[in-house]
C-alpha positions in Angstrom: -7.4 -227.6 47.4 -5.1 -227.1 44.4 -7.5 -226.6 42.0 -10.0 -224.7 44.0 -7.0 -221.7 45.2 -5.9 -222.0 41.2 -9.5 -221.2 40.1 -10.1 -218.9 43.2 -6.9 -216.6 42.2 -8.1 -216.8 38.6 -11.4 -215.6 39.7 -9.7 -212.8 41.9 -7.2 -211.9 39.1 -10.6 -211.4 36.7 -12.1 -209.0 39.2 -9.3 -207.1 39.7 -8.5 -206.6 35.7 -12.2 -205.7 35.3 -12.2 -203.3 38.5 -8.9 -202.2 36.9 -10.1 -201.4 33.1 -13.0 -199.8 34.7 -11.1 -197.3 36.9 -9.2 -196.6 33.8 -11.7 -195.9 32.0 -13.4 -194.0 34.3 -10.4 -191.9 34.6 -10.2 -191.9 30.7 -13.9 -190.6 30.3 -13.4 -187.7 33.7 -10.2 -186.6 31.1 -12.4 -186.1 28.2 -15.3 -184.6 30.3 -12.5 -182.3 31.8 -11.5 -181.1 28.3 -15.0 -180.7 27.3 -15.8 -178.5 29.8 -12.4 -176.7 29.6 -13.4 -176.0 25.7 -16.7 -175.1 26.8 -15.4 -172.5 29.7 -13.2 -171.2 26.7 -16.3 -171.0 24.5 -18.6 -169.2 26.7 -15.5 -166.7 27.9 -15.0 -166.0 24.0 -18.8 -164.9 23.8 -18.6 -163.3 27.0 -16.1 -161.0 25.8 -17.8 -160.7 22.3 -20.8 -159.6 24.4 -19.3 -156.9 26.1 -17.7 -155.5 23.3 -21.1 -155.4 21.5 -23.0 -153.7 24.6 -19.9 -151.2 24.4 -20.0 -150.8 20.4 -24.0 -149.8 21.4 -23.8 -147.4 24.2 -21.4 -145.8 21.5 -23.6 -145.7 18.7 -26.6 -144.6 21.3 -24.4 -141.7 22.5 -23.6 -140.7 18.5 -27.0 -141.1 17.9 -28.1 -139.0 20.6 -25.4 -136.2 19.4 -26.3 -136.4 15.5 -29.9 -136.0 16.6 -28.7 -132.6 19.0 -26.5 -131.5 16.1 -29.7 -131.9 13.5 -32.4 -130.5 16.0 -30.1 -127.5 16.4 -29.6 -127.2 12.8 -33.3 -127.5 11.9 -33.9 -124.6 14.8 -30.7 -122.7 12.6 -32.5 -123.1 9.2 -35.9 -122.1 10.8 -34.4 -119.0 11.9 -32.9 -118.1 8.3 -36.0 -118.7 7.0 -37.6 -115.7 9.8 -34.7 -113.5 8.2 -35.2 -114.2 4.6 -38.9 -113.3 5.7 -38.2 -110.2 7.2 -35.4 -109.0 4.6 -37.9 -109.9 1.8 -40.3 -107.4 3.8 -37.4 -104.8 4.1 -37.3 -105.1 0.5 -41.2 -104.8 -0.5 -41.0 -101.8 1.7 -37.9 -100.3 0.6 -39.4 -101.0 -3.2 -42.7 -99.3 -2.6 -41.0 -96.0 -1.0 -41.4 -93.3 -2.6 -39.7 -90.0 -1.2 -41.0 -87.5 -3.6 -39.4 -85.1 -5.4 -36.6 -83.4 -3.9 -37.5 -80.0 -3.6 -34.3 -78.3 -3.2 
């Protein structure tokens, strides 16, 4: 029975260094996955917050757009009304340049 308990501890003792090397490694490889997915959480947080700024940095240029286009409708409506006065001035001064009051009789 000597030999047989010797070669049934050894047995034993081989099991439980294998179960043991495997539940460290398991534990080494749920570390790393940890990390990993720590770096990844820090990765998609860093483009999360690079998206919002983005979709903030748009509504602003929309909104500057939308006021440059007020700002050049309202100046095309300005220059379209000079051009009504220059009209009518330039008829002021066809009419003016064709009076003629006469001889002043006096």
């Amino acid at each position: 029975m000597g030999i047989s308990w010797l070669v049934l501890c050894l047995v034993q003792s081989g099991v439980i260094c294998s179960l043991i090397g495997f539940l460290c490694s398991s534990i080494r490889f749920h570390r790393q996955q940890q990390a990993e997915i720590k770096e990844l959480n820090e990765n998609v947080d860093h483009w999360m917050d690079w998206s919002r700024q983005a979709e903030a940095e748009n509504a602003e240029l929309k909104r500057d757009s939308v006021n440059k286009r007020q700002e050049t409708e309202s100046a095309k409506r300005a220059l379209e009304d000079l051009d009504e006065i220059r009209s009518v001035i330039d008829e002021i001064r066809s009419v003016i340049e064709k009076f003629d009051d006469g001889p002043i009789l006096f």
